[in-house]
Backbone of each chain as ProteinMPNN parsed JSONL, in Angstrom:
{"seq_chain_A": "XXXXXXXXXXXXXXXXXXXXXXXXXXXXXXXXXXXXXXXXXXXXXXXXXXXXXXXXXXXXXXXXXXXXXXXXXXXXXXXXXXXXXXXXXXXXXXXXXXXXXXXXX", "coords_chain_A": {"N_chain_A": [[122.214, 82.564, 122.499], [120.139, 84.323, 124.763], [116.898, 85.727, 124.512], [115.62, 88.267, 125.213], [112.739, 89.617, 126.931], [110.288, 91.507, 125.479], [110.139, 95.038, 125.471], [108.085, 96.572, 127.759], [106.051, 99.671, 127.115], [107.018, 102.638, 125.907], [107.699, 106.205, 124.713], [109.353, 106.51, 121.731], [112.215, 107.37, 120.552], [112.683, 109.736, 120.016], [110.667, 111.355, 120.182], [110.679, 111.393, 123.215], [110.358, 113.978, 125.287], [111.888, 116.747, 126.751], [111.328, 118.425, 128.631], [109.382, 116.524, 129.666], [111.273, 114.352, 130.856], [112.611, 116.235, 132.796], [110.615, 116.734, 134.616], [110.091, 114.01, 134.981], [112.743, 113.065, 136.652], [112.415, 115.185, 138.636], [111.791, 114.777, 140.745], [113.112, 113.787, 144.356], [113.685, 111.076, 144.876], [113.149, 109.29, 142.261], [114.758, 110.636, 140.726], [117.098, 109.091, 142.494], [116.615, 106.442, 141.635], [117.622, 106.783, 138.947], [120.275, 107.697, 139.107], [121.368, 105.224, 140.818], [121.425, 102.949, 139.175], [122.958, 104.193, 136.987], [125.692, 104.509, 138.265], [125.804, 102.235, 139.543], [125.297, 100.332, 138.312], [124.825, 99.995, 134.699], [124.478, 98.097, 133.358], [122.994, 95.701, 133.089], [119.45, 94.451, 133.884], [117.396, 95.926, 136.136], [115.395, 94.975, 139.426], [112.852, 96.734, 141.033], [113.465, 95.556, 143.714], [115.735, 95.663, 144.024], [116.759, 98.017, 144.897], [116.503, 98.423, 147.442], [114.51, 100.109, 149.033], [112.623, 101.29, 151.295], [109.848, 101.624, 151.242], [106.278, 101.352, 149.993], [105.67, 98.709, 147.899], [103.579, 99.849, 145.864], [104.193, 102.26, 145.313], [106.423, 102.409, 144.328], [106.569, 101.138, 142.223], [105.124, 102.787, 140.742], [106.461, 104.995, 140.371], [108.453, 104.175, 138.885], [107.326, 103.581, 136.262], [106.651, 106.364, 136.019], [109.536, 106.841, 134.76], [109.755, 105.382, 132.823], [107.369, 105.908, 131.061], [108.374, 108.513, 130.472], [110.446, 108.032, 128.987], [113.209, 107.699, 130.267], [113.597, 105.507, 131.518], [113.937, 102.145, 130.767], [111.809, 99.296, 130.539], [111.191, 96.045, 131.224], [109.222, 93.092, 131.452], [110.039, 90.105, 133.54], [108.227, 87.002, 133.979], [106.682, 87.563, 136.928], [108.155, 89.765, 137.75], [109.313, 93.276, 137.183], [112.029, 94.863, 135.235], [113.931, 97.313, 135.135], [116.468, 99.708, 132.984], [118.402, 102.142, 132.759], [117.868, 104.255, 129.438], [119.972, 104.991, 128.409], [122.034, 105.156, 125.49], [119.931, 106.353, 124.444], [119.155, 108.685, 125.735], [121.865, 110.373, 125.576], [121.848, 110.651, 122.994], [119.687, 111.933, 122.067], [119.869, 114.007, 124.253], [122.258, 115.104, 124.82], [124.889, 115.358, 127.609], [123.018, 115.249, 129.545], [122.73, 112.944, 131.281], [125.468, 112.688, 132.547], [124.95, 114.866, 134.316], [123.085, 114.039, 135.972], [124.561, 112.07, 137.484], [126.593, 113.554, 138.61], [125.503, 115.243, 140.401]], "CA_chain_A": [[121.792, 83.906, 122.906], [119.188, 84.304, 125.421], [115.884, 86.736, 123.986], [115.066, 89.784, 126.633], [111.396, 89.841, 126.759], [109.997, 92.944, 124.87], [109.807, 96.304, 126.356], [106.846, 97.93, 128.01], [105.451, 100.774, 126.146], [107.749, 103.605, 125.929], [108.457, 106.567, 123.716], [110.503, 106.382, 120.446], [113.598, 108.33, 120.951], [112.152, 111.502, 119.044], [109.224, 111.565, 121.077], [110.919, 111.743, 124.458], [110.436, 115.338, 125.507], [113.07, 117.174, 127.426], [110.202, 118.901, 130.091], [108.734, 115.43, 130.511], [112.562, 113.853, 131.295], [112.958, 116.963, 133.769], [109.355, 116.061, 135.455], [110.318, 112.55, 135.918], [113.798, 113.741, 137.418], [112.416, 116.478, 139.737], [111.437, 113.668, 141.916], [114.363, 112.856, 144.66], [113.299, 109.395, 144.9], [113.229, 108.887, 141.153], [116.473, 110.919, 140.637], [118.057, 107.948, 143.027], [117.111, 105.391, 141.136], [118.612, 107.415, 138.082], [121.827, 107.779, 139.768], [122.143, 104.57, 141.045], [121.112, 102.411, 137.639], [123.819, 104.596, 136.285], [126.467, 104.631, 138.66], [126.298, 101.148, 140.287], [125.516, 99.264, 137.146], [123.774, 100.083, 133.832], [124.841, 96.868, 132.462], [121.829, 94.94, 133.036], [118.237, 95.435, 134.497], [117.177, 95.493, 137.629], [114.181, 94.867, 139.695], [112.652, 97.103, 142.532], [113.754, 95.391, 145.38], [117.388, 95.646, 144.249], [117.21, 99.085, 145.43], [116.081, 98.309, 148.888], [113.715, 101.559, 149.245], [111.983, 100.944, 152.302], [108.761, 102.071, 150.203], [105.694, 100.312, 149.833], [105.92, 98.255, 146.548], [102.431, 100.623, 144.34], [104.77, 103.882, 145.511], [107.625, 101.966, 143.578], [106.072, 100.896, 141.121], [104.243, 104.205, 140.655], [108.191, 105.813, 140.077], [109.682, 103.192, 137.87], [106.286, 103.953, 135.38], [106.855, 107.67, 135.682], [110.313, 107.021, 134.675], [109.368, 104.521, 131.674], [106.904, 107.037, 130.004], [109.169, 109.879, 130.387], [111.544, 107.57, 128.194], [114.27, 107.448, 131.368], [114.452, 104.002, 131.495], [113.693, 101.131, 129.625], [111.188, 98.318, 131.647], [110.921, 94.085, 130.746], [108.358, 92.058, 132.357], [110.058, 89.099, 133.615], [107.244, 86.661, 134.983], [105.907, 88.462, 138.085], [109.189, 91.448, 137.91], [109.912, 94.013, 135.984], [113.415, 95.056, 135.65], [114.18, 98.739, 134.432], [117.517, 100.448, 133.073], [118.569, 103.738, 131.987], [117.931, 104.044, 128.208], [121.571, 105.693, 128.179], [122.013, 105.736, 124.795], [118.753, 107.251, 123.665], [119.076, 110.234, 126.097], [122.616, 110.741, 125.02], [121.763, 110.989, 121.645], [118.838, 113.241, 122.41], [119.921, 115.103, 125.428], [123.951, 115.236, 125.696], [124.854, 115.948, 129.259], [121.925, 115.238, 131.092], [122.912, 111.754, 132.122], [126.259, 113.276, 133.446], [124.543, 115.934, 135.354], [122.621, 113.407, 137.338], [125.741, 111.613, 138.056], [127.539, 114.328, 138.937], [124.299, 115.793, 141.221]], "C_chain_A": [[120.372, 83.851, 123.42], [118.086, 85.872, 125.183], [115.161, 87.514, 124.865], [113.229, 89.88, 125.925], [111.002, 91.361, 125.878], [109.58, 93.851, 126.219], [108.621, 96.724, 127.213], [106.705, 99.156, 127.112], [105.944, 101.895, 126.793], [107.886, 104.62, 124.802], [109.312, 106.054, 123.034], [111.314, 107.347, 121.398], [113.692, 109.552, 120.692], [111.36, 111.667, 119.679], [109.757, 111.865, 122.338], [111.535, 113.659, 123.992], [111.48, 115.762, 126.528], [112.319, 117.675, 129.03], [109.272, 117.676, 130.593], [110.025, 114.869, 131.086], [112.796, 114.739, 132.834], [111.782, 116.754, 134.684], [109.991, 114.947, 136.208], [111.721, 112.539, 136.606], [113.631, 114.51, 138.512], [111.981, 115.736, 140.535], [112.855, 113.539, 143.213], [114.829, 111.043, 144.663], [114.135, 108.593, 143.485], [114.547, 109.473, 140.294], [117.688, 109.796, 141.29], [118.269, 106.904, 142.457], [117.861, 105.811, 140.323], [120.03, 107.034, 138.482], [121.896, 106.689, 139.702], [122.014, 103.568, 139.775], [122.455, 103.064, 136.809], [125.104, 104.522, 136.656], [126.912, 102.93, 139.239], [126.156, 99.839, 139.397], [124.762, 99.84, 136.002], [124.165, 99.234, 132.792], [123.521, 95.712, 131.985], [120.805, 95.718, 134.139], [118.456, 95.077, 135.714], [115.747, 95.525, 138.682], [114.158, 95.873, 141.047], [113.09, 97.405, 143.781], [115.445, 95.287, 145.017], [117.398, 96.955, 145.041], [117.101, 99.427, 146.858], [116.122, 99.131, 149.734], [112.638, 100.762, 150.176], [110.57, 101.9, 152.118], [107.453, 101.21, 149.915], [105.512, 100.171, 148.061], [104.65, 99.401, 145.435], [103.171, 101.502, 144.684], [105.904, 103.422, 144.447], [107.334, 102.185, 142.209], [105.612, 101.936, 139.907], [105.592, 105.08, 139.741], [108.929, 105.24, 138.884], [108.61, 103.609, 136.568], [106.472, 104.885, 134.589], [108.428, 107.809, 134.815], [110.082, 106.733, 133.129], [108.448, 105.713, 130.694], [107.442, 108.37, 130.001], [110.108, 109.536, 129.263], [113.051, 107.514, 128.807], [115.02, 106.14, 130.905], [113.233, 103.539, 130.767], [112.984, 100.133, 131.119], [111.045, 96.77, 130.932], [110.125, 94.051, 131.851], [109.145, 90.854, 132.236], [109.348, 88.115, 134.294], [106.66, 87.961, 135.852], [106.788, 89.444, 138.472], [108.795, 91.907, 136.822], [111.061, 94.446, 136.264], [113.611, 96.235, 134.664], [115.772, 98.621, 134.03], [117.231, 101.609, 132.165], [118.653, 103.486, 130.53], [119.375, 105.084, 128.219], [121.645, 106.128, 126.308], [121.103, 107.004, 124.077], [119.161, 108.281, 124.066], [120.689, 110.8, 125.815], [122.728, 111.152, 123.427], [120.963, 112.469, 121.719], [119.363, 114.891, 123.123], [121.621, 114.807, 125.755], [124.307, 116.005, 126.569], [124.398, 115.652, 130.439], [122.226, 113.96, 131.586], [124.481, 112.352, 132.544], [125.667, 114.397, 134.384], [123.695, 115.433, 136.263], [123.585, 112.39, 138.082], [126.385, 112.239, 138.684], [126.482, 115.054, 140.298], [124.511, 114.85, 142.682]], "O_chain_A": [[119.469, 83.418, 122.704], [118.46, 86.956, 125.629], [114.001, 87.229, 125.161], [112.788, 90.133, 124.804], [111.872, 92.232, 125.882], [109.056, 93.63, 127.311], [108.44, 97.882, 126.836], [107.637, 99.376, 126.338], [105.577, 102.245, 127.915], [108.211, 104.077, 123.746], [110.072, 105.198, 123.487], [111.116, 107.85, 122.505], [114.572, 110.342, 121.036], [111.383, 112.892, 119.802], [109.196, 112.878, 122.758], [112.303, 114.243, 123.228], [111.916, 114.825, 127.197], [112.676, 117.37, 130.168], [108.578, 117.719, 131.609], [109.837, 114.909, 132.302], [113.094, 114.131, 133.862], [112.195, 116.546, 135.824], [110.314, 114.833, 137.39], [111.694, 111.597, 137.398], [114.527, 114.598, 139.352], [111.624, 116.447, 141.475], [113.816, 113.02, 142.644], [115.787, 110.282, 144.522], [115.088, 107.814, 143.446], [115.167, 108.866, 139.42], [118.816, 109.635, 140.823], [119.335, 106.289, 142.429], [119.023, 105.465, 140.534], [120.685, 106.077, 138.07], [122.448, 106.351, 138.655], [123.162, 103.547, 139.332], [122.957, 102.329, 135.959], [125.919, 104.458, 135.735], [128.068, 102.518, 139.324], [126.643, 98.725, 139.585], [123.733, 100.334, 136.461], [124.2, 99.52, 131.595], [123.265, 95.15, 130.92], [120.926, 96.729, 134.832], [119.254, 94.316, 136.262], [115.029, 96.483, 138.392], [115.044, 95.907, 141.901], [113.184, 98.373, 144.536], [116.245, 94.822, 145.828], [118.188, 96.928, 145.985], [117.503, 100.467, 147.379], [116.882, 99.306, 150.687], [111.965, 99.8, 149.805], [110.35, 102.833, 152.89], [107.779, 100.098, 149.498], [105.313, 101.056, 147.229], [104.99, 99.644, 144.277], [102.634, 102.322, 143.939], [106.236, 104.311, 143.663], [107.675, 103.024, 141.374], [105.711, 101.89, 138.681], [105.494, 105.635, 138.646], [109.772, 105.759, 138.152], [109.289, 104.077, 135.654], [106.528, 104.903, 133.36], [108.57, 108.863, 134.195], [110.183, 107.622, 132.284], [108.949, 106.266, 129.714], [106.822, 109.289, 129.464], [110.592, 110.443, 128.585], [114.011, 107.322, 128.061], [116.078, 105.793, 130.38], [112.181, 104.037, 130.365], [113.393, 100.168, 132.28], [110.646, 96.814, 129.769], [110.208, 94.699, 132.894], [109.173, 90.335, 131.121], [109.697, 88.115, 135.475], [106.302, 89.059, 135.426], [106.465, 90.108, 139.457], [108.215, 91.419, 135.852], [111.363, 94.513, 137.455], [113.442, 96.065, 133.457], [116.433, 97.707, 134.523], [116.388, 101.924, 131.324], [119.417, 102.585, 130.185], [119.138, 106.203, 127.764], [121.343, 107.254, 125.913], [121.389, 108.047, 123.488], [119.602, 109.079, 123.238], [120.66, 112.029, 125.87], [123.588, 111.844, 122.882], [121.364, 113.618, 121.533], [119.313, 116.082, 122.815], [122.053, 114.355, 126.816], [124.146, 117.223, 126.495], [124.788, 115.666, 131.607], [121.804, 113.916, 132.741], [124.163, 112.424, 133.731], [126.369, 114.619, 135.371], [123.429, 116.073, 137.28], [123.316, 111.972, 139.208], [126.984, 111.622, 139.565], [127.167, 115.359, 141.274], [123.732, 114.989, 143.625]]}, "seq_chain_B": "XXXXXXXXXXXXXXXXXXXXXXXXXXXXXXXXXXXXXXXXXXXXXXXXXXXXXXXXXXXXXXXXXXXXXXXXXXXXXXXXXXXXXXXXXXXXXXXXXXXXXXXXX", "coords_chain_B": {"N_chain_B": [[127.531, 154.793, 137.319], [124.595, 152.765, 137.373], [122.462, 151.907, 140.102], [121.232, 148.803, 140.38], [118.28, 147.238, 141.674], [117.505, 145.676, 144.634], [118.527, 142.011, 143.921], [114.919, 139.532, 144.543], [114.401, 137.417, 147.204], [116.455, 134.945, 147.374], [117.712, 131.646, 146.213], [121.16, 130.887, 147.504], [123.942, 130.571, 145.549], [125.331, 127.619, 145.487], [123.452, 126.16, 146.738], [121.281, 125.515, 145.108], [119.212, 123.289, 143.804], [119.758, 120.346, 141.615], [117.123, 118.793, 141.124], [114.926, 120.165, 141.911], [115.228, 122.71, 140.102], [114.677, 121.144, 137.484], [112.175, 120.408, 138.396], [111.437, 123.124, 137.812], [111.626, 123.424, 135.157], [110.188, 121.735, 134.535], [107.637, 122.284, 132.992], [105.751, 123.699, 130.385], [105.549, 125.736, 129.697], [107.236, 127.255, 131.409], [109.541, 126.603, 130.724], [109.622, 127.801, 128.088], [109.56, 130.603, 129.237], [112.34, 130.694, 130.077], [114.209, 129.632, 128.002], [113.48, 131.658, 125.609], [114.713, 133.581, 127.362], [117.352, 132.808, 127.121], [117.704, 133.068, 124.365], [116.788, 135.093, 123.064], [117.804, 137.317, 124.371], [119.886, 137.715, 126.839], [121.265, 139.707, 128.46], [120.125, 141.61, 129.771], [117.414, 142.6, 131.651], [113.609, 141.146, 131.963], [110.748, 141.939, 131.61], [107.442, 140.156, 132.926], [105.719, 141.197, 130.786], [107.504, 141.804, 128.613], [106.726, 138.675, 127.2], [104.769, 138.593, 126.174], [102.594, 136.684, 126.822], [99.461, 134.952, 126.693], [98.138, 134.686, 129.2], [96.892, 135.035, 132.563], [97.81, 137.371, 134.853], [98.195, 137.002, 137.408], [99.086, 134.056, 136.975], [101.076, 134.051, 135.346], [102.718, 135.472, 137.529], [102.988, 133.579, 139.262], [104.573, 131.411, 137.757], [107.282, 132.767, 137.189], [107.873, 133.083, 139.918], [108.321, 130.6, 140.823], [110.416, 129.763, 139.301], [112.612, 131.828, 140.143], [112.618, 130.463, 142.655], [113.27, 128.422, 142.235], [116.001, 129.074, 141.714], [116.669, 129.643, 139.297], [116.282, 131.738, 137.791], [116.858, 135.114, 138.409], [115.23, 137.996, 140.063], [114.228, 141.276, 139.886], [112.792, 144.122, 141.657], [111.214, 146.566, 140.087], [110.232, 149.494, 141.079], [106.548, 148.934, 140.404], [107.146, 146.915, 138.994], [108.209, 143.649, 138.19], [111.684, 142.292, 137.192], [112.702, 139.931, 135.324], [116.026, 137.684, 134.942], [117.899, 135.175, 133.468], [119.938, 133.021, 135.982], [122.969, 132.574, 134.455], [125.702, 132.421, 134.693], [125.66, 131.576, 137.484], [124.17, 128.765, 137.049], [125.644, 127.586, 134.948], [127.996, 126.785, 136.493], [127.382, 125.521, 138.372], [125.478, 122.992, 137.092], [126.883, 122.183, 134.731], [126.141, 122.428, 131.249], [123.664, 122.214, 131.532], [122.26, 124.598, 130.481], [122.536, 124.699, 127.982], [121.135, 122.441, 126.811], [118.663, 122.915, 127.295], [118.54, 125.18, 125.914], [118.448, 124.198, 123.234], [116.361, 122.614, 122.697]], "CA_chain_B": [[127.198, 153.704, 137.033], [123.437, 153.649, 138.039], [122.776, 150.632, 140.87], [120.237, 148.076, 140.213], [117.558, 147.052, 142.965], [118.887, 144.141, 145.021], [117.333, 140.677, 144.02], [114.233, 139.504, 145.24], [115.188, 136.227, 147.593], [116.666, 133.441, 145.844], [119.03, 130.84, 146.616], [122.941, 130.82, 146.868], [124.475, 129.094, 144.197], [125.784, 126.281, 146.065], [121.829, 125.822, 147.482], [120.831, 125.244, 144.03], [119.265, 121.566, 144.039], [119.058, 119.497, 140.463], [115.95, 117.743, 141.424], [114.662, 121.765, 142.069], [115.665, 123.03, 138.97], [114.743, 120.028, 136.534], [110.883, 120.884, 138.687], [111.005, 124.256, 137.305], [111.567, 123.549, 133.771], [109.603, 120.633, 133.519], [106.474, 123.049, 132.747], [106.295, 124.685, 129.235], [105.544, 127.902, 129.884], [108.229, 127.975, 132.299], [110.876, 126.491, 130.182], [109.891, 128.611, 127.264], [110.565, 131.843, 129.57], [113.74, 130.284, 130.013], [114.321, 129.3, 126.502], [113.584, 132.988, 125.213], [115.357, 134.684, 127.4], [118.301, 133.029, 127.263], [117.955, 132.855, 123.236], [116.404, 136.543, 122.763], [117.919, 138.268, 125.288], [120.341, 137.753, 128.222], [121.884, 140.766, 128.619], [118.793, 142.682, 130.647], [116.046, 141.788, 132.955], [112.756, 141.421, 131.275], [109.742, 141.924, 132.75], [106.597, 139.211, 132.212], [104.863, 141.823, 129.632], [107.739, 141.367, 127.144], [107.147, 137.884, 126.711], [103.772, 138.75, 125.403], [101.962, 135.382, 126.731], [98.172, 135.714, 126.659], [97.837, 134.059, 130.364], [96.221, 136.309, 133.424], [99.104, 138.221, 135.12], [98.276, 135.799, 138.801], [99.818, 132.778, 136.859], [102.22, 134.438, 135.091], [103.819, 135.514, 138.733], [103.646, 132.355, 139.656], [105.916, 131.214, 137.521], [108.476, 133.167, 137.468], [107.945, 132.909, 141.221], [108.857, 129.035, 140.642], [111.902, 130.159, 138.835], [113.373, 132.189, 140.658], [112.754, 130.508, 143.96], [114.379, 127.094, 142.195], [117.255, 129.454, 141.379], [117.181, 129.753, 137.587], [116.166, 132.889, 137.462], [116.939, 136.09, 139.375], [114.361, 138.977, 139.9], [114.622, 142.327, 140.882], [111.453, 144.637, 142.04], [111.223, 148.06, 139.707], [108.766, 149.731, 141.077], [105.706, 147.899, 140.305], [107.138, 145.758, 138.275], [109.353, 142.703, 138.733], [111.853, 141.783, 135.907], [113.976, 138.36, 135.509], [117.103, 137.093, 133.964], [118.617, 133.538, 133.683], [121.42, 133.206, 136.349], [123.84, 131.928, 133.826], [127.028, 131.762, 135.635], [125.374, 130.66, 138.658], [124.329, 127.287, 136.77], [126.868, 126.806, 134.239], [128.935, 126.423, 137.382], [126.983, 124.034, 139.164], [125.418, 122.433, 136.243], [127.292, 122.595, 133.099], [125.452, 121.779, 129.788], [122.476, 122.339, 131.559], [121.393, 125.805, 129.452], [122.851, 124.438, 126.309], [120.552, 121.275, 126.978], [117.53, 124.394, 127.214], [118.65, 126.495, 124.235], [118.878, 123.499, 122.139], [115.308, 121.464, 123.182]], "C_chain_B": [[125.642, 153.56, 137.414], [123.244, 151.663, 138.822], [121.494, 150.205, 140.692], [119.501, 147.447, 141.903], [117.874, 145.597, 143.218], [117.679, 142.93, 144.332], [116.577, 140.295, 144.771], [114.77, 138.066, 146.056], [115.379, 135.147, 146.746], [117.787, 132.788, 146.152], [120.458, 130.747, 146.443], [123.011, 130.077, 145.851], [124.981, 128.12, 144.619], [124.517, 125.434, 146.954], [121.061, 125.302, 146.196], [120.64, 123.326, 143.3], [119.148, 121.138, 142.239], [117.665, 119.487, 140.358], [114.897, 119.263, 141.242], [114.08, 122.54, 140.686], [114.976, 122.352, 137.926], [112.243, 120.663, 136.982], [110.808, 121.998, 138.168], [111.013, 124.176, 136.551], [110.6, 122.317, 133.504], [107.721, 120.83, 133.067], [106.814, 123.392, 131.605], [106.141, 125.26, 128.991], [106.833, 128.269, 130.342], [109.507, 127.674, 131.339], [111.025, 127.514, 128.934], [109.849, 130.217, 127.534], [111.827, 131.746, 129.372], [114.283, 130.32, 128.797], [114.583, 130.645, 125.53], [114.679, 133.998, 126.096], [117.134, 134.216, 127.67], [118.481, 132.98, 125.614], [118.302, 134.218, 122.655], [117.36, 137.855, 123.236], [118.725, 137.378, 126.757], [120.868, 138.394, 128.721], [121.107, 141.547, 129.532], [118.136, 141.723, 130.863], [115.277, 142.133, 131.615], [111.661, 141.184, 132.134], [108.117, 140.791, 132.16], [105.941, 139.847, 131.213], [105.496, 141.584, 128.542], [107.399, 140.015, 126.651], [105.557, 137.698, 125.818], [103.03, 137.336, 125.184], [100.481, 135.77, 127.937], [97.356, 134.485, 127.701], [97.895, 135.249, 131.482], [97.562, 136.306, 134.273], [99.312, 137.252, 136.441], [98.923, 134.523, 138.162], [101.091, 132.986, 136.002], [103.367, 134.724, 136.75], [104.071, 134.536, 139.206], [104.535, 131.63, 139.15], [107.095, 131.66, 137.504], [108.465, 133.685, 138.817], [108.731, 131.305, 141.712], [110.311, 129.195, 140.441], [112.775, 130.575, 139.546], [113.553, 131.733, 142.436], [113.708, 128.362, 143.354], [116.205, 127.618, 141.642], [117.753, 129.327, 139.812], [116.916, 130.673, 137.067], [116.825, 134.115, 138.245], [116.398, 137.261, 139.07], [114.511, 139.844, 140.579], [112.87, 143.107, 140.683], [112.193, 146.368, 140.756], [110.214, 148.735, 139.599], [107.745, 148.946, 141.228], [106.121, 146.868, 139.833], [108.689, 144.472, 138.488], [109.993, 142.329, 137.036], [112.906, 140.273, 136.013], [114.78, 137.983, 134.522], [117.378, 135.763, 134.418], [120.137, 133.902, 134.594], [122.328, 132.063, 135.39], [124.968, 131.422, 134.294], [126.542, 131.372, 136.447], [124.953, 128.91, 137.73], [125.218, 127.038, 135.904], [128.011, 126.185, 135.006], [128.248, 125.526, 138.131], [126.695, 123.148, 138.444], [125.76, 122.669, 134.922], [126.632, 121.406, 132.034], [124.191, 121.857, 130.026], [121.904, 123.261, 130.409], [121.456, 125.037, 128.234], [121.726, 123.147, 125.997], [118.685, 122.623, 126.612], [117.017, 124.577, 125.768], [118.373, 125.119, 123.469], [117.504, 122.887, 121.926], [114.217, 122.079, 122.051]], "O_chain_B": [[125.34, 154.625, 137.954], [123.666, 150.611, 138.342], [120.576, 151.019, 140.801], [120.118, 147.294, 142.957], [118.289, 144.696, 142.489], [116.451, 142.986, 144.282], [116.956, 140.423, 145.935], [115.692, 137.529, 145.442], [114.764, 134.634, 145.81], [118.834, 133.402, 146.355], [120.949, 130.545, 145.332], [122.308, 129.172, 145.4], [125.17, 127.41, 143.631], [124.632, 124.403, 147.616], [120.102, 124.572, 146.443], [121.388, 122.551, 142.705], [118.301, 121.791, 141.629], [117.078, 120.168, 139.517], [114.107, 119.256, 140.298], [112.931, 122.837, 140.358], [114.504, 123.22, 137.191], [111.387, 121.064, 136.193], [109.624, 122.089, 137.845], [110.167, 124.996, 136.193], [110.294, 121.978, 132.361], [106.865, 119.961, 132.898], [108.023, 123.503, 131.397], [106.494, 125.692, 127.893], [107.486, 129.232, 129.941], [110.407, 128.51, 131.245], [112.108, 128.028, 128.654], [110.003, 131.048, 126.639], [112.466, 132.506, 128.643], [114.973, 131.32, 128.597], [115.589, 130.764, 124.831], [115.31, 134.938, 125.613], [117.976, 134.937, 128.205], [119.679, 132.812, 125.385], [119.325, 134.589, 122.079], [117.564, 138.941, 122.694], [118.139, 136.588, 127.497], [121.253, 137.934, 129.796], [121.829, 142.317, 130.165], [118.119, 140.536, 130.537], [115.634, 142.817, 130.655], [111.61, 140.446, 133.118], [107.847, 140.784, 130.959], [105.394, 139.016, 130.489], [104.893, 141.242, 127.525], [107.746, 139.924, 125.474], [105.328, 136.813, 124.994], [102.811, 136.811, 124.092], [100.333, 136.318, 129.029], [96.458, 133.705, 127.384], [98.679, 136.196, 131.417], [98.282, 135.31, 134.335], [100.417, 136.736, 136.612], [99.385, 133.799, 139.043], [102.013, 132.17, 135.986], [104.485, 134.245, 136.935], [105.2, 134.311, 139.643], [105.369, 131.116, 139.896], [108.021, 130.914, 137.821], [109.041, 134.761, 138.977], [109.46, 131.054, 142.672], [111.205, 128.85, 141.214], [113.783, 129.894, 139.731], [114.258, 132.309, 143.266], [114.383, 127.54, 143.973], [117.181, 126.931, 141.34], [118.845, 129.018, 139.335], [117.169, 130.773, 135.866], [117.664, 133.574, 138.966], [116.768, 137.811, 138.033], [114.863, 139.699, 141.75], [112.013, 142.771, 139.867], [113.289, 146.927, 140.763], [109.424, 148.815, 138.658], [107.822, 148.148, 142.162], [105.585, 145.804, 140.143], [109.844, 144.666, 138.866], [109.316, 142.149, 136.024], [113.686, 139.919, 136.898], [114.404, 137.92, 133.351], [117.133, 135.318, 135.539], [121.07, 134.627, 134.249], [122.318, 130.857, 135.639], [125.249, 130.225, 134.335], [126.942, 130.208, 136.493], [125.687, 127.961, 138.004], [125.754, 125.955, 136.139], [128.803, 125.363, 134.547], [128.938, 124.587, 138.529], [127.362, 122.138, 138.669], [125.056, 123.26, 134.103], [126.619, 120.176, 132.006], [123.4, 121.659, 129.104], [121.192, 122.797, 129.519], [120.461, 124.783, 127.555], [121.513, 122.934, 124.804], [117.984, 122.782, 125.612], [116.068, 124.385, 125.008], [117.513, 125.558, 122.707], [117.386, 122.548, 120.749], [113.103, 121.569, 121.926]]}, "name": "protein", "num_of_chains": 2, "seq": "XXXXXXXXXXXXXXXXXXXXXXXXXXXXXXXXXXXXXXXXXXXXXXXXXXXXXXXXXXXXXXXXXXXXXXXXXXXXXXXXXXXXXXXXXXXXXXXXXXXXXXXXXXXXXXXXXXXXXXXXXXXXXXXXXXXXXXXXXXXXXXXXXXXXXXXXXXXXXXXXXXXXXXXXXXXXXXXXXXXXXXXXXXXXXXXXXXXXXXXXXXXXXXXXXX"}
């Protein structure tokens, strides 16, 4: 079994607020990655340039952050990436619904 | 029957964006209009004096200027005064679980 680097610094799961989640959502940008992290895989992470946002990389970067301290997604440093996913469970525990209603959006 | 004054502009319900929406609540003033009046009261308009929040009347309109122009509210003019309700059926039908996601936070 191969050991996933530790997290970036994120809310606990009690701590993620519902009006910071809807902040980092009211974005369209940052609603896409949402979606697609959820819809096209939320099996494993993924870096950046998977999403191939014709964006310059600090605007990215900038989004994936906002997402991470909202408690969205989850971030690893691998070497010189980072690779996000949707904390799915957490906000299902928390917030039942709201990850279907950006799927469904 | 006695006829209520038409709503002030505000988006169809099929104009009604997520991304929109998720921006209007992710304030907490604005969500805890929301919050109250769909807890307190959804049956009648209410006008910003009931909610008895001790912020100058210019930023009070602005929010529930936010609201109702992301379509989560709907305001009618009486007289001087403007009052607002939660369109309920309008989002339970586009976004369901949204309110209950609200009421519950």
């Amino acid at each position: 079994m191969s050991s996933l680097p530790e997290p970036l610094p994120e809310p606990a799961v009690d701590e993620i607020q519902l009006e910071q989640v809807f902040a980092a959502l009211s974005d369209p940008l940052r609603m896409e990655i949402v979606r697609r992290l959820l819809l096209e895989s939320d099996a494993f992470d993924h870096t950046c340039g998977w999403f191939g946002f014709d964006r310059p990389k600090s605007t990215l970067t900038h989004h994936f952050k906002v997402l991470r301290e909202a408690g969205v997604t989850r971030q690893r440093q691998y070497g010189l990436e980072r690779r996000s996913q949707v904390r799915v469970d957490d906000l299902d525990r928390r917030f039942p619904g709201l990850l279907e209603l950006v799927k469904a959006s």
